[in-house]
C-alpha positions as CSV (number, residue, x, y, z in Angstrom):
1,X,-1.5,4.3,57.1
2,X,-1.9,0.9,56.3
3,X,-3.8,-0.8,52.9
4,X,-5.4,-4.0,53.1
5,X,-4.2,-6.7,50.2
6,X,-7.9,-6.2,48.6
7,X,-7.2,-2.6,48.0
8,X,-4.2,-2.1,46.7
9,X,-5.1,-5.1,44.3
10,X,-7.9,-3.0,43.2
11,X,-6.2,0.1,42.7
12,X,-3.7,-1.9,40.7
13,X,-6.4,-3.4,38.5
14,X,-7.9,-0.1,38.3
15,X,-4.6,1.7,37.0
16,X,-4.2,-1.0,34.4
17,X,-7.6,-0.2,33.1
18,X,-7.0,3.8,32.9
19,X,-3.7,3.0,31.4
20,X,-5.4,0.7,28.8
21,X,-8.0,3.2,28.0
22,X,-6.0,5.7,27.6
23,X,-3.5,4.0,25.1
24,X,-6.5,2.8,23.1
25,X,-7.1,6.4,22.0
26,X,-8.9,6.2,18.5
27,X,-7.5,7.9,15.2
28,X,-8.7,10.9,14.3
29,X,-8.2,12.4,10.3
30,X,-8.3,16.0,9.0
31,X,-8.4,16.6,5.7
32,X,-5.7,19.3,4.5
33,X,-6.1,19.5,0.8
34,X,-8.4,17.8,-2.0
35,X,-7.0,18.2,-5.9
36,X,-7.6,16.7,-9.2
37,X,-4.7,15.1,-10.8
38,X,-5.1,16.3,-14.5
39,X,-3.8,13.9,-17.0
40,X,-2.7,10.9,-14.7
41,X,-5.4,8.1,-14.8
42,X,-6.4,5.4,-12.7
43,X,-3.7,6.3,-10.0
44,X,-3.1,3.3,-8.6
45,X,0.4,4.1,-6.4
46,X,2.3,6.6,-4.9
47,X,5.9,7.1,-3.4
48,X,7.5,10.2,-1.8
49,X,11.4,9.7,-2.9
50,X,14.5,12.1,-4.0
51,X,12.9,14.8,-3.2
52,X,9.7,13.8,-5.4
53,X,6.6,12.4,-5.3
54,X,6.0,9.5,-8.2
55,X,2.7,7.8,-9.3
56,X,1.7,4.7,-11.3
57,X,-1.8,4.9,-13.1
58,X,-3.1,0.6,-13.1
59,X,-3.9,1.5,-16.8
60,X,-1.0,4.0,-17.8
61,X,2.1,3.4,-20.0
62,X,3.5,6.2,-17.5
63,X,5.1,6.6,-14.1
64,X,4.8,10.6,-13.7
65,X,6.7,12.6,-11.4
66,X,5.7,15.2,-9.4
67,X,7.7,18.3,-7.6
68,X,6.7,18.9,-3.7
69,X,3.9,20.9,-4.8
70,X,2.0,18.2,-6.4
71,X,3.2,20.1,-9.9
72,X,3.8,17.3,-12.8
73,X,7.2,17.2,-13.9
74,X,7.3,14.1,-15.8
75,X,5.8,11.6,-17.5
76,X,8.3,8.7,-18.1
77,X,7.7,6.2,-20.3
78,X,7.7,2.4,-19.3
79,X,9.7,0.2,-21.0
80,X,8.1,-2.2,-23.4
81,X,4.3,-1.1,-22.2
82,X,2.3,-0.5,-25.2
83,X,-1.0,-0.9,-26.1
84,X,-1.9,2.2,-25.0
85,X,-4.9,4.3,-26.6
86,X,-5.1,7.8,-26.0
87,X,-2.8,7.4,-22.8
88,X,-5.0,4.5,-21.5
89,X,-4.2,0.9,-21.6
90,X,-7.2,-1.4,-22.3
91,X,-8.2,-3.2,-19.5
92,X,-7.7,-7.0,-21.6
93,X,-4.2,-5.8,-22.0
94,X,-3.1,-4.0,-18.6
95,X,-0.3,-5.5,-16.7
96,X,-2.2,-3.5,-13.7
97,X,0.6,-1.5,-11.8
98,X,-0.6,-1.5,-8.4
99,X,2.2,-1.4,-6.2
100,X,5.8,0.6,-5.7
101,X,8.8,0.7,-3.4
102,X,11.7,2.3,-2.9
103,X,14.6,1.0,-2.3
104,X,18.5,0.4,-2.5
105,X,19.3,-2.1,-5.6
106,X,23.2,-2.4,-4.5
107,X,24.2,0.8,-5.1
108,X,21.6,2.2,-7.0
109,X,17.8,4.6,-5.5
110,X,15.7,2.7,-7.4
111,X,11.8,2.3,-7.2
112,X,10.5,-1.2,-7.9
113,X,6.7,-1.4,-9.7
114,X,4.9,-4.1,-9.5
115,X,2.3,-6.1,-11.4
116,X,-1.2,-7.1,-9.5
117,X,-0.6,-10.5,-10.5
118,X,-4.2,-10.8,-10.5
119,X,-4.5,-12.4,-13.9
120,X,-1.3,-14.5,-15.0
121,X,0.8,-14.4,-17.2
122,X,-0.5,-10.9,-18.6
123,X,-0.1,-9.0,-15.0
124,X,3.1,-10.9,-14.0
125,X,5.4,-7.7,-15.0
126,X,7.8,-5.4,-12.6
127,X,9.8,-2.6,-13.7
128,X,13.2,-1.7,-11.9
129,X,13.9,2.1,-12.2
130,X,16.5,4.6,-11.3
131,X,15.6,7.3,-9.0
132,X,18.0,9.8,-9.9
133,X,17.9,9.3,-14.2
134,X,14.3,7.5,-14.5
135,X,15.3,6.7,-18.5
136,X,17.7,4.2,-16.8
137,X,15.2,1.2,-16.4
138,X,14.3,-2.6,-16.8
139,X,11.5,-4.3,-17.4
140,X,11.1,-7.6,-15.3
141,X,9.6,-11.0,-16.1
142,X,7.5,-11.8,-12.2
143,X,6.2,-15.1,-12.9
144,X,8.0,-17.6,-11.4
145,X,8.4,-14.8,-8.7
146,X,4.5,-14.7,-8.3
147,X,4.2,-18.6,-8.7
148,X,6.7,-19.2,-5.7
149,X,4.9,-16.9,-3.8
150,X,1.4,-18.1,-4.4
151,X,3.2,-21.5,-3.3
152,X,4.7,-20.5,-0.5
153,X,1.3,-18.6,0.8
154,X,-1.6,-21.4,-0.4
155,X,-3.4,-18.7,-2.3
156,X,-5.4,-19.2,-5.3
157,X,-4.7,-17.4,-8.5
158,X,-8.6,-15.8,-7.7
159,X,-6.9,-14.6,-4.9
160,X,-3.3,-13.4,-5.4
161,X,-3.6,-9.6,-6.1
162,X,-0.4,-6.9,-4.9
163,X,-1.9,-4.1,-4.4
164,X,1.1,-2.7,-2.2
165,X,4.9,-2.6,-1.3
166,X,7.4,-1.5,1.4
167,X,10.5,-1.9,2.5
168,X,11.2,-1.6,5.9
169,X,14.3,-3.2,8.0
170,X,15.8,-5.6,5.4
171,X,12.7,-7.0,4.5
172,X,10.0,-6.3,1.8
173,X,6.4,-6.8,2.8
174,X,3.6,-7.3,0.3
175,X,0.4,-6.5,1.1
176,X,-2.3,-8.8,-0.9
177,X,-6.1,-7.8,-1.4
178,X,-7.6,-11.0,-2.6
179,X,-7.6,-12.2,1.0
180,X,-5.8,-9.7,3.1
181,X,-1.8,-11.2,3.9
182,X,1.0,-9.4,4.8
183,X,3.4,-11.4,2.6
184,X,7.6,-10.7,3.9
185,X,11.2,-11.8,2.6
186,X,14.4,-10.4,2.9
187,X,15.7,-7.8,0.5
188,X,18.6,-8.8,-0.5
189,X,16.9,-12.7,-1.5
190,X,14.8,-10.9,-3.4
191,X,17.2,-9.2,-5.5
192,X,19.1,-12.3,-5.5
193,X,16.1,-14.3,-7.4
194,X,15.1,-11.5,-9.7
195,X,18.9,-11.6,-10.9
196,X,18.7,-15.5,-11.0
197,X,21.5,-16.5,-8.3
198,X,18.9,-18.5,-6.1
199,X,15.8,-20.5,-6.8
200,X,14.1,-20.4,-3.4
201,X,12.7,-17.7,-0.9
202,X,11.8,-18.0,3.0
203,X,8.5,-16.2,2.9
204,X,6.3,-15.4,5.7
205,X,2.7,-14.8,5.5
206,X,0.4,-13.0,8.1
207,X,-3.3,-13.0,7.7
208,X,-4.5,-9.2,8.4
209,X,-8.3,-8.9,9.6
210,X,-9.6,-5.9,8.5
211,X,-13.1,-4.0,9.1
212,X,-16.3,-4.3,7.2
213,X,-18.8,-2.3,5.7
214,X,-22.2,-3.6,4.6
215,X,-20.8,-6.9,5.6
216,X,-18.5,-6.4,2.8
217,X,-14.4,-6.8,4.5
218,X,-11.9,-3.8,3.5
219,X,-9.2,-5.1,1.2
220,X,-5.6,-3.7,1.0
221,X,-4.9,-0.7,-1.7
222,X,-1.4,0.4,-0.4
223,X,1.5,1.1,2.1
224,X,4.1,3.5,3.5
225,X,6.8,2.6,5.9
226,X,7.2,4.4,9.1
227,X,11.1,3.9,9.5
228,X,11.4,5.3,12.8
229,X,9.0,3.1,14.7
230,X,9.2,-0.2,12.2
231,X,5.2,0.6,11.3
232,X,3.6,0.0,8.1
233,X,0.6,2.9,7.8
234,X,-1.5,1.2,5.1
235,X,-4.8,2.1,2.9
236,X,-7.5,-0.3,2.6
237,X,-11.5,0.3,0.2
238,X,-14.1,-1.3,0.0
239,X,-15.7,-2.0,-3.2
240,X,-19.0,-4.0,-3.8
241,X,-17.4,-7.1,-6.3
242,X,-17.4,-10.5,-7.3
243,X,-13.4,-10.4,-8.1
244,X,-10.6,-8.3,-8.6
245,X,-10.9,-8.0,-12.7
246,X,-14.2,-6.1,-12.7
247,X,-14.7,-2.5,-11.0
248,X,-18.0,-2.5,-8.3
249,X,-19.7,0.1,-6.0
250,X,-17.4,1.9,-3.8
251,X,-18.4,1.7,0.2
252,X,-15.5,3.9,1.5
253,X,-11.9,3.6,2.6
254,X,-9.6,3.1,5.7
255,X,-6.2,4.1,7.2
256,X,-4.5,1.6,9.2
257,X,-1.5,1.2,11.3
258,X,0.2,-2.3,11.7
259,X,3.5,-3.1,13.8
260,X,5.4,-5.4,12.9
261,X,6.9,-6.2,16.4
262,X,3.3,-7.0,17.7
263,X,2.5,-8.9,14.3
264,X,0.7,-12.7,15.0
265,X,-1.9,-14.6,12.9
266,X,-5.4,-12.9,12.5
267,X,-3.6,-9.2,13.4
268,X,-6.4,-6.6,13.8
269,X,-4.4,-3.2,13.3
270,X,-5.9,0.0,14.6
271,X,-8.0,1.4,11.4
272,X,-10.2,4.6,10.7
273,X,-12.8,5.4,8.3
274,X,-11.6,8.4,5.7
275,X,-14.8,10.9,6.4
276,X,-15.6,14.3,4.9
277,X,-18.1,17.0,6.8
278,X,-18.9,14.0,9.2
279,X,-19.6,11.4,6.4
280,X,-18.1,8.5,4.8
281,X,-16.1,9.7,2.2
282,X,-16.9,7.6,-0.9
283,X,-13.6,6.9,-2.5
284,X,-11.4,4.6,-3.5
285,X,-8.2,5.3,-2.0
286,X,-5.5,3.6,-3.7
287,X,-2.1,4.4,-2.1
288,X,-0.5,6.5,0.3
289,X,3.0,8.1,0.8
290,X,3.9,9.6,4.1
291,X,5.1,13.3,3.9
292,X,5.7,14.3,7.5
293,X,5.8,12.3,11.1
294,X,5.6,14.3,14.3
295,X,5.0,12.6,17.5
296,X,1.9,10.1,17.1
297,X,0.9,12.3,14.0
298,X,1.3,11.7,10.0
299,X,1.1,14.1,7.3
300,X,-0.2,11.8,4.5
301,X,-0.8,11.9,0.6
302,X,-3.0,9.7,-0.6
303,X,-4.3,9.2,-4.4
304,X,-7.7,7.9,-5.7
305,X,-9.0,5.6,-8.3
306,X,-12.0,6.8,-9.8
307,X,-12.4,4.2,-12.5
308,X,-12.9,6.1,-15.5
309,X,-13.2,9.1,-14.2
310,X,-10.7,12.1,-12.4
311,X,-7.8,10.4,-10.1
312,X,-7.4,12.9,-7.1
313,X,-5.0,13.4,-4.2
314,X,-5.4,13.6,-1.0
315,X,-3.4,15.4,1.6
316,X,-4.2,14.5,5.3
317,X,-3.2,14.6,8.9
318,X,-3.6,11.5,10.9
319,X,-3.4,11.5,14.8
320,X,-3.1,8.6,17.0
């Protein structure tokens, strides 16, 4: 049997569109588990590393660590962060710890916290701390660091704000909420400044389009990296304000998925809206840390800002 040329070109077209279609299948979220987490406030990060989970709190003297059960182990102090009343920072005084990595620091786990940057010098800080004995730690000056970078990227000190880190592949990418970048440089330049042996970075800078709600665009809140397929699986809220200083009405939250081999100016990554019992789920989700991967599914954790009142974590299944 013989096909004309008109045919077979539309049963080619045709199979391109299924194919499409199909690939373009949306993400879906179930929620697992919903807890309080007594006596850690304002969680503003989480990482899943050594066999435990850790959180930063933007207004805690604290980085607490908790067992695979979500059980608090620890609450280790932060070198040379005082100020605090009752546990709490005051919000004049916070450096604003909004974002954490793990990584290798030569030969040393370490995780690496970072400052917002949002208000220089006062949230300019990092600390540098060791996985495996968390009392062996540094506090880091991240001003020039932040000034270089704020160079390098044309952005305004209104706004520069980290809300989240990850390393993935050699390179560090931070993810900035002011106006939603995807800031990268190479690890080991990045050690090499902080330790003072060079003066310069080669930074790259994406600019990340993300959905809106009430006209209001979704800004970045934090980041996990998917090793196995070079991914970053990030958090992004929405919050009804003028700037990144004062709190506003919360609108909701996203999960998003962005990879870095397709990365070009103006990305749109695939996002979803965090719902409960069919609704937006009025949150601010803050961070996330990936727990398992199978297939095109994630077992997340995520935590939640409530500004002022009980941080929660989230535990959730994402399929795409």
């Amino acid at each position: 049997m013989k096909f004309s040329t008109t045919y077979i070109l539309f049963i080619f077209l045709f199979s391109i569109l299924v194919t499409g279609c199909e690939s373009a299948k949306p993400m879906e979220i179930r929620t697992l588990k919903r807890l309080e987490l007594n006596g850690i406030p304002s969680a503003s990060g989480i990482e899943h590393g050594n066999g435990f989970y850790w959180i930063i709190g933007d207004n805690s003297p604290y980085l607490f660590q908790l067992d695979q059960n979500f059980r608090l182990l620890e609450k280790v102090s932060l070198e040379k962060l005082d100020h605090a009343v009752d546990g709490v920072i005051p919000k004049l005084k916070k450096v604003d710890l909004e974002a954490m990595l793990s990584m290798k620091w030569k030969e040393d786990s370490i995780l690496f916290l970072f400052g917002s940057g949002s208000k220089l010098p006062e949230r300019a800080a990092g600390w540098k701390i060791n996985m495996h004995n968390p009392a062996i730690q540094e506090r880091i000056d991240l001003l020039s660091f932040y000034e270089l970078l704020m160079e390098e990227t044309k952005l305004k000190e209104n706004d520069f704000n980290i809300e989240a880190a990850v390393e993935l592949d050699g390179k560090i990418y931070l993810l900035n909420r002011g106006k939603n970048k995807l800031i990268s440089l190479r690890s080991d330049h990045f050690i090499e400044f902080i330790e003072g042996q060079r003066d310069d970075l080669k930074i790259k800078t994406h600019n990340i389009d993300l959905p809106k709600v009430d006209g209001i665009e979704a800004g970045f809140s934090g980041a996990a990296a998917d090793f196995a397929n070079n991914r970053i699986v990030f958090t992004a809220s929405i919050e009804n304000t003028s700037d990144w200083i004062n709190d506003g009405q919360v609108l909701g939250s996203f999960i998003g998925i962005i990879e870095i081999d397709q990365l070009e100016n103006h990305y749109h990554p695939s996002t979803v809206l965090i719902t409960e019992n069919e609704g937006t789920l009025i949150l601010k989700v803050e961070s996330i840390a990936l727990k398992n991967q199978h297939g095109n599914s994630y077992d997340c954790i995520l935590v939640t800002d409530s500004d002022g009142g009980q941080s929660e974590l989230l535990e959730l299944t994402i399929n795409f």
